[in-house]
C-alpha positions as CSV (number, residue, x, y, z in Angstrom):
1,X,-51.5,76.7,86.0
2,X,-50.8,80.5,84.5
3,X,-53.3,83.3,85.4
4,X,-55.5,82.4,82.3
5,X,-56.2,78.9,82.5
6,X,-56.9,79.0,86.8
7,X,-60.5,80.5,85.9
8,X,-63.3,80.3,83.3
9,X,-66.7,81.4,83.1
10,X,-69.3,78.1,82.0
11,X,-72.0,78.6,80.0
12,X,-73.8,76.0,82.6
13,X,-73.9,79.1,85.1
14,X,-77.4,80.1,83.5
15,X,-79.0,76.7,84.3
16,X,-78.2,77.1,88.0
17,X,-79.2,80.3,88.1
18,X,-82.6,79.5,86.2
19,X,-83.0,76.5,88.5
20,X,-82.5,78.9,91.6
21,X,-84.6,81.4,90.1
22,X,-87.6,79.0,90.0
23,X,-87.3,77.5,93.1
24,X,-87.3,81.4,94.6
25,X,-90.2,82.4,92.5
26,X,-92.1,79.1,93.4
27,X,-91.3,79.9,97.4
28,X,-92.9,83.7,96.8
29,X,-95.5,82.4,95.2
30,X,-96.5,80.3,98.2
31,X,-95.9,83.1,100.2
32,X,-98.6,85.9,99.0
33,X,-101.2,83.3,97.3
34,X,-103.6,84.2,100.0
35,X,-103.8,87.9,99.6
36,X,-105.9,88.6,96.4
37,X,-108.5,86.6,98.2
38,X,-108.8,87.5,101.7
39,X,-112.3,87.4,102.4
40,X,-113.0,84.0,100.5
41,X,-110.3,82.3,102.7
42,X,-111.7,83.9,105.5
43,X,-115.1,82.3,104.8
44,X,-113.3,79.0,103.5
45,X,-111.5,78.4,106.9
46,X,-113.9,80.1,109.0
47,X,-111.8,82.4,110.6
48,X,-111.3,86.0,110.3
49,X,-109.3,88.1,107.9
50,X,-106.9,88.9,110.7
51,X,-106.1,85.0,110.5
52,X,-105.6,84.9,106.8
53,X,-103.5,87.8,107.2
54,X,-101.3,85.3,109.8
55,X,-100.5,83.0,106.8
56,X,-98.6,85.9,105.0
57,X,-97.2,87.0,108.5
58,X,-95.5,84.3,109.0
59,X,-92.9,84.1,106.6
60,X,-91.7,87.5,108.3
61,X,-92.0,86.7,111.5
62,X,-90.0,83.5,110.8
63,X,-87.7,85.3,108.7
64,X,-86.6,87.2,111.4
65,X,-85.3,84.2,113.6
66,X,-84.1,82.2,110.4
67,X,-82.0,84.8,109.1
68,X,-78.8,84.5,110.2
69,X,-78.7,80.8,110.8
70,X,-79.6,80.7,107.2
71,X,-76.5,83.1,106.5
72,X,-74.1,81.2,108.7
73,X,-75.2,77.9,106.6
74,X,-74.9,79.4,103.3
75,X,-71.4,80.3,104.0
76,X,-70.7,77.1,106.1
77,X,-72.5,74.2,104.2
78,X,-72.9,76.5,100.6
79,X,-75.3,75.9,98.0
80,X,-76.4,72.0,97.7
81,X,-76.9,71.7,101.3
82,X,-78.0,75.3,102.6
83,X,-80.1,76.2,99.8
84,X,-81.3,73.0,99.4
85,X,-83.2,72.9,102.7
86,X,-84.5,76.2,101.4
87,X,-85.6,74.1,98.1
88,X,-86.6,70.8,100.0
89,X,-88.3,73.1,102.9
90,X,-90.9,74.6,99.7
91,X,-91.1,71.4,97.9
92,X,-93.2,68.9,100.6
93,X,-94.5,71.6,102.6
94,X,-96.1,73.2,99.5
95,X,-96.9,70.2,98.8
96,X,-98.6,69.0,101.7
97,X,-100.5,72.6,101.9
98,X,-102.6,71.8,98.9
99,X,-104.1,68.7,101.2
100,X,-104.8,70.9,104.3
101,X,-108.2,70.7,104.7
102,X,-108.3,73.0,107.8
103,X,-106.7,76.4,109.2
104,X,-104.2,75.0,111.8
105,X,-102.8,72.4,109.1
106,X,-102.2,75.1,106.7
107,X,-100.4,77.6,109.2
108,X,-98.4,74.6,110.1
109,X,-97.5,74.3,106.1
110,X,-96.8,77.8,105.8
111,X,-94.3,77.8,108.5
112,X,-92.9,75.0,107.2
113,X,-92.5,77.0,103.7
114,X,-91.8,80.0,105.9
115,X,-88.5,78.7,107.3
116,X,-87.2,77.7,103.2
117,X,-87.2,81.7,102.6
118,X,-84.2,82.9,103.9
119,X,-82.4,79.6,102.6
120,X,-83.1,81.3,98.9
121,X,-83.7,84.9,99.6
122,X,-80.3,85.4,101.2
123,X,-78.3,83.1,99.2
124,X,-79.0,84.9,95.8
125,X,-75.2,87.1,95.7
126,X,-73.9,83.7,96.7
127,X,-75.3,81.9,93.7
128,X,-74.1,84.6,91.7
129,X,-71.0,84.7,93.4
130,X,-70.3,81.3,92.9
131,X,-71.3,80.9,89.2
132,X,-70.4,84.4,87.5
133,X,-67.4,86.7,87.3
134,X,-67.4,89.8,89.1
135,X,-68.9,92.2,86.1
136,X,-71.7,89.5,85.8
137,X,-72.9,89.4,88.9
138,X,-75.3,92.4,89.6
139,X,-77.0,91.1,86.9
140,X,-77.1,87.5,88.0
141,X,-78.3,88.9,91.7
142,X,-80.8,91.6,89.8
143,X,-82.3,88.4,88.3
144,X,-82.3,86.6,91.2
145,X,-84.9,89.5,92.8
146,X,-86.5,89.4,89.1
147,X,-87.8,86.1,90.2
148,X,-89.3,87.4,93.7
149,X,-91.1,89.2,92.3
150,X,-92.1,86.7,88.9
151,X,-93.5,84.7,92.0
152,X,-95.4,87.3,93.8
153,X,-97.0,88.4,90.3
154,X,-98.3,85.0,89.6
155,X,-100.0,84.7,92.6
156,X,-101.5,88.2,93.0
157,X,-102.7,87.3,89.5
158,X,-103.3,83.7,89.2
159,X,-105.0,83.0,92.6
160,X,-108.1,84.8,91.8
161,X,-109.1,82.9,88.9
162,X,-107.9,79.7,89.7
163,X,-110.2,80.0,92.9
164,X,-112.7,80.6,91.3
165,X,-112.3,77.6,88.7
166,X,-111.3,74.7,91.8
167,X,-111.4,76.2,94.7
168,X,-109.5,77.6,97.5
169,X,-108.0,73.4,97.7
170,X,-107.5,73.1,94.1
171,X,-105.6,76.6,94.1
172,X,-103.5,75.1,96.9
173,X,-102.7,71.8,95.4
174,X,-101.8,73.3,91.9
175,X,-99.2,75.7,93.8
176,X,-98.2,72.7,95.7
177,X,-97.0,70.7,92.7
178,X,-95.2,73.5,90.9
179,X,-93.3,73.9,94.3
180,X,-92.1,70.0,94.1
181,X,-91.0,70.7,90.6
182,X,-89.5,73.7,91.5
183,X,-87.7,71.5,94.2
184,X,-86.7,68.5,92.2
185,X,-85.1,71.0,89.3
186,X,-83.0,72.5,92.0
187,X,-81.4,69.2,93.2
188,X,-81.3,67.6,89.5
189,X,-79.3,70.5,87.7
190,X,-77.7,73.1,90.4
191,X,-74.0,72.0,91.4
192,X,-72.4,73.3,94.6
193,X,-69.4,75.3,92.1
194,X,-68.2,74.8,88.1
195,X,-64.9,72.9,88.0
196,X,-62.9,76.0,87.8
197,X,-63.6,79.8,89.6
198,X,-65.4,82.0,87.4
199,X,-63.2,84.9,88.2
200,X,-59.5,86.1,90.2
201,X,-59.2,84.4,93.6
202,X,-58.6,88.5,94.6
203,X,-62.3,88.7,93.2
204,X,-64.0,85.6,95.4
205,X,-66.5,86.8,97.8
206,X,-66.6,85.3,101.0
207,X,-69.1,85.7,103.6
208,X,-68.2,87.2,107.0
209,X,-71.6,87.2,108.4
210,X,-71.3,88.8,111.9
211,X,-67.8,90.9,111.0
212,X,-69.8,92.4,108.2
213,X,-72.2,93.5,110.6
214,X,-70.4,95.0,113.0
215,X,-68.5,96.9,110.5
216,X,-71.8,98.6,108.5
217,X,-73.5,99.7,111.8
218,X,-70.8,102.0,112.3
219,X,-71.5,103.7,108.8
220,X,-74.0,106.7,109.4
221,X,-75.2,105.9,105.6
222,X,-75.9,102.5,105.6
223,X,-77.9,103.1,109.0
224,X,-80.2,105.8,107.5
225,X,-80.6,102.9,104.3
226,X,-81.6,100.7,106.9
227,X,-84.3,103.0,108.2
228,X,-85.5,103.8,104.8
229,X,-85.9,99.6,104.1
230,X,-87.8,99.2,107.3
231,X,-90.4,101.6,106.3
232,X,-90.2,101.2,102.5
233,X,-90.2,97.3,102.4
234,X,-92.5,97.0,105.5
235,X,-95.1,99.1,103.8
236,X,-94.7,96.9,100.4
237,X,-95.4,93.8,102.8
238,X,-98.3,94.7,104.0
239,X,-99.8,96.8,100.9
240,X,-99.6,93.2,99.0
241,X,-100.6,91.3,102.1
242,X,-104.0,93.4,102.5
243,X,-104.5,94.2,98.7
244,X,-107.9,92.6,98.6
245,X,-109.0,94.2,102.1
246,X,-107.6,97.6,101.0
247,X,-110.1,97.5,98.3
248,X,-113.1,95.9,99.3
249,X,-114.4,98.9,100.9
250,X,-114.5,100.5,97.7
251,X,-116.3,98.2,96.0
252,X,-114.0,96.0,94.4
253,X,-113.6,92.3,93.5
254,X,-111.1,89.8,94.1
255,X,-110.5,89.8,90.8
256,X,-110.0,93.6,90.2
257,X,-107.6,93.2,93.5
258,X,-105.3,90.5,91.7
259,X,-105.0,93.0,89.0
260,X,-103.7,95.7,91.3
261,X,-102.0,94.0,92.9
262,X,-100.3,92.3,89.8
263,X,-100.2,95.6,87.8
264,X,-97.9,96.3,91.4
265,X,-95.3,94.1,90.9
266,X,-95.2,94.6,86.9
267,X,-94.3,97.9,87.2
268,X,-91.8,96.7,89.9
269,X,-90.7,94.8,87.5
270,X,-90.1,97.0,85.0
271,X,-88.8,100.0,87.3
272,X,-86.0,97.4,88.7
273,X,-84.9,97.0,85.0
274,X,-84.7,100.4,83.8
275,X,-83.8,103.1,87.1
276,X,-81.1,101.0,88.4
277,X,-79.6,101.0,84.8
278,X,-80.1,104.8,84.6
279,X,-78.4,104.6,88.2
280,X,-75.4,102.3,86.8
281,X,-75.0,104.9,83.4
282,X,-74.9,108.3,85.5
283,X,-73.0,107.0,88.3
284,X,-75.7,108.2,90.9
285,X,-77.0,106.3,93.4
286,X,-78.6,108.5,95.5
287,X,-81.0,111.1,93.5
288,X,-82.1,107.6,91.9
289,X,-83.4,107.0,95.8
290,X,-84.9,110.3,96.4
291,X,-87.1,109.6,92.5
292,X,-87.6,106.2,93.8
293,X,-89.1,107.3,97.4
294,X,-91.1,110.5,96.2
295,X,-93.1,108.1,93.3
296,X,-93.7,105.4,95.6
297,X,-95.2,107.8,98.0
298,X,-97.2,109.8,95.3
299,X,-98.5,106.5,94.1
300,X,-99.7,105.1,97.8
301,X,-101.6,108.5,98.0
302,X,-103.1,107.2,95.0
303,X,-104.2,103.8,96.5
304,X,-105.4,105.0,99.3
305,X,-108.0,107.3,98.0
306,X,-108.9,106.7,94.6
307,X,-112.0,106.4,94.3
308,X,-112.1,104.4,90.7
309,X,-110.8,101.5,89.2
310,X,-108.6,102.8,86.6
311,X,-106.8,105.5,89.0
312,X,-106.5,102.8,91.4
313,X,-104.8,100.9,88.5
314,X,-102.5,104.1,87.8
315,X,-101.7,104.0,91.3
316,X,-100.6,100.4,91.8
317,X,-98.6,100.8,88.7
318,X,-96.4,103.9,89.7
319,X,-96.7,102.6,93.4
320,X,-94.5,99.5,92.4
321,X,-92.5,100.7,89.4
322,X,-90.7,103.4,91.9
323,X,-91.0,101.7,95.4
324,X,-89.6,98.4,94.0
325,X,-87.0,100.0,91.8
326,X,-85.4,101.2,95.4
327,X,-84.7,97.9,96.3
328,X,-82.0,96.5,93.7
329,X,-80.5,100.2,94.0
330,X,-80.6,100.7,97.7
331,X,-79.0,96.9,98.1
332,X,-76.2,98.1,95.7
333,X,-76.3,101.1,97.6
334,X,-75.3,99.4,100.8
335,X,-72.8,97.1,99.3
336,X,-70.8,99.9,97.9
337,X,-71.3,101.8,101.2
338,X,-70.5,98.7,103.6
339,X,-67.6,97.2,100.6
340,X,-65.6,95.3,101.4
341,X,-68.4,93.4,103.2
342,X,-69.8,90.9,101.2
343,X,-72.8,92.1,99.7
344,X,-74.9,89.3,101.5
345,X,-74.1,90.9,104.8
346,X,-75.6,94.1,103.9
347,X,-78.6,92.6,101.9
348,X,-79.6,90.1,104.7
349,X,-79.6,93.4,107.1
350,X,-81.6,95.5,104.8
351,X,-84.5,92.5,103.9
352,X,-84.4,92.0,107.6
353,X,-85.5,95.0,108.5
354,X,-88.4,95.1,106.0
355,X,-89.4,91.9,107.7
356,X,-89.5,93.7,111.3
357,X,-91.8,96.5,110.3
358,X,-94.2,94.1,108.1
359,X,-95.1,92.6,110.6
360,X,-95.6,96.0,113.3
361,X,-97.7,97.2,109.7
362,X,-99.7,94.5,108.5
363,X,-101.2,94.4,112.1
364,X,-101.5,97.7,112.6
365,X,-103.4,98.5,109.0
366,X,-105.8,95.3,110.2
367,X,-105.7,97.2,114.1
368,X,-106.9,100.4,113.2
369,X,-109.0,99.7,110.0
370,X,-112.5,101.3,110.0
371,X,-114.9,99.0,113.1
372,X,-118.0,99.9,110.5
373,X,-117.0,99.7,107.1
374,X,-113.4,97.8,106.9
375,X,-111.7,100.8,105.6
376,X,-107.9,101.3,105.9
377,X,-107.4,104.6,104.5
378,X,-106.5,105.9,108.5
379,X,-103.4,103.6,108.7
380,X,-103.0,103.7,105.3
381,X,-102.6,107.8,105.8
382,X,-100.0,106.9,108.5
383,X,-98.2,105.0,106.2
384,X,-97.7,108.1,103.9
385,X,-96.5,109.8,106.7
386,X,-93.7,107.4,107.0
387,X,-92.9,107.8,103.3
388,X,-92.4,111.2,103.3
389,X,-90.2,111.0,106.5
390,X,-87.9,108.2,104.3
391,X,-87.8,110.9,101.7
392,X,-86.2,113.9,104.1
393,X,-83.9,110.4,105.0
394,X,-82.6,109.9,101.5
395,X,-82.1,113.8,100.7
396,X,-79.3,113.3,103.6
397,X,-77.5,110.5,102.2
398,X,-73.7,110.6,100.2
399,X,-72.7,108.8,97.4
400,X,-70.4,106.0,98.3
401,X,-66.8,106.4,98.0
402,X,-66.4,103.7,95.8
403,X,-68.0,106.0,92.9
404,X,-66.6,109.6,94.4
405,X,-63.4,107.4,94.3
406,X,-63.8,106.4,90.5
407,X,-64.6,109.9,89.1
């Protein structure tokens, strides 16, 4: 077979990755439903918010021993059967949340949907890997974090409302049967790899989980990246995870904090679409991480202290339109700094780390939050702190050879 006819690029390559993309954004959505309404779940399970807080806590805490494994199985077992325990994991478990009828049964649930996460979250270059040629597949991986954070909006959102229409259970049960949907989509239409490679066999990525690690801690670079995910991401996960408790003190309703916290992720959204293209066209990497880390700081001053609901609004908005734009760059970042490690190495590293100082954050905002009123605007001062430290970080990073190379 001549150079020509040994690969071909399927149209069916969007159906897998629309199928993987739900299941992703069904998993996140399980995730975060609790945050918009703390206090209500609080009252609902009779516990207090510190334990509603647990149910978000989880996923990171679990994602920290399920990592790797999940990494060695995506590479061992590949799509069908490592990402489908990821898909299977969501499906009953969501399912079987939205019949808890106590605390303990729905922390048991949300472990169970807990250990699904790294199944999807790390397997999104391999989807794209598998399925698209190489100039396809930034995009393919971009739109595989799209639907993180599609997820995370719809519940931040959603949850407000639909507890207030059927409950706390009936929120539960209808996240529960989208999950099983999600689930049964995956196995129906995703295939393990099209008939022929989408690209070169030079251009086939192949995982080298624990040589790829070795290899990027001993780039100065990628280790200052590293730093600037564990306080950047770790600060995202516990902003969304405390939303409604971040608020409250002002004055706010559940409702109004599912609309910060979705207006959050839409201009996440929409600053992961258009910097990292600005990024892509000037051939820059790192001024785009220096814009990214100074507006996501300017915008957490805003959250912490506005005292209104439309600044608070302006805040979330520039908040996530800059501090999530850093993520699709600073993973492309550390692929081209780390290359030729396969770029799920370096973006397991860099989510793991996010997942390491949620969880030291989202205890320590509920820690050291006000005894007498709730506030959080101590810790939340702290956190600041930490953003402007990431900044100094990025204004001593290099652009990676690859694009030095190019020019």
């Amino acid at each position: 077979m001549n150079e020509k006819t040994s690969y071909q690029v399927y149209g069916y390559r969007w159906v897998v990755l629309a199928a993987f993309m739900f299941i992703l954004a069904a998993n996140q959505l399980l995730w975060i439903s609790f945050a918009p309404i703390t206090s209500t779940a609080a009252a609902y399970y009779g516990v207090d918010d510190l334990g509603i807080g647990l149910l978000s806590l989880s996923f990171m805490a679990v994602f920290i021993v399920f990592s790797i494994p999940a990494s060695w199985a995506i590479d061992t077992y590949g799509i069908r059967v490592a990402v489908g325990i990821g898909a299977a994991l969501t499906g009953i478990f969501g399912l079987l949340r939205g019949f808890a009828s106590d605390y303990t049964f729905v922390l048991i649930t949300q472990i169970g949907i807990a250990i699904g996460q790294p199944f999807l979250l790390n397997a999104t270059t391999t989807v794209a890997a598998r399925w698209f040629p190489a100039e396809d597949r930034a995009t393919a991986a971009g739109l595989g974090s799209l639907a993180s954070y599609l997820g995370i909006l719809t519940a931040l959102v959603l949850t407000p409302y639909l507890t207030l229409r059927s409950r706390i259970d009936g929120m539960l049960l209808i996240y529960g049967v989208v999950a099983m949907v999600a689930a049964v989509v995956f196995f129906v239409l995703v295939r393990e790899r099209p008939p022929t490679p989408p690209c070169p066999p030079e251009q086939e990525k192949r995982s080298l989980v624990f040589d790829g690690m070795k290899e990027s801690l001993r780039i100065r670079d990628f280790i200052l990246l590293m730093l600037v995910f564990f306080v950047g991401l770790g600060i995202f996960n516990s902003v969304t995870t405390w939303i409604e408790d971040i608020v409250r003190p002002r004055g706010f309703s559940i409702i109004q904090a599912g609309n910060m916290g979705g207006l959050m992720i839409f201009g996440g959204i929409l600053g992961a679409l258009v910097i990292p293209i600005l990024s892509d066209r000037v051939r820059k990497r790192v001024p785009y991480l220096i814009l990214a880390v100074a507006g996501a700081t300017l915008g957490l001053v805003g959250i912490t202290f506005a005292p209104s609901y439309w600044l608070m609004m302006i805040s979330s908005f520039i908040f996530g339109f800059f501090l999530l734009s850093a993520g699709p760059i600073g993973f492309q970042y550390g692929a081209e700094l780390t290359h030729p490690t396969p770029e799920g190495t370096s973006n397991g590293m860099l989510l793991l780390m996010g997942q390491v100082s949620g969880i030291a954050l989202i205890l320590s905002l509920d820690a050291f939050k006000s005894p007498d009123t709730g506030s959080m605007t101590a810790p939340l001062v702290v956190m600041i702190g930490l953003l402007a430290g990431c900044l100094l970080l990025t204004t001593r990073l290099h652009e990676p050879k690859i694009f030095l190379t190019e020019n």
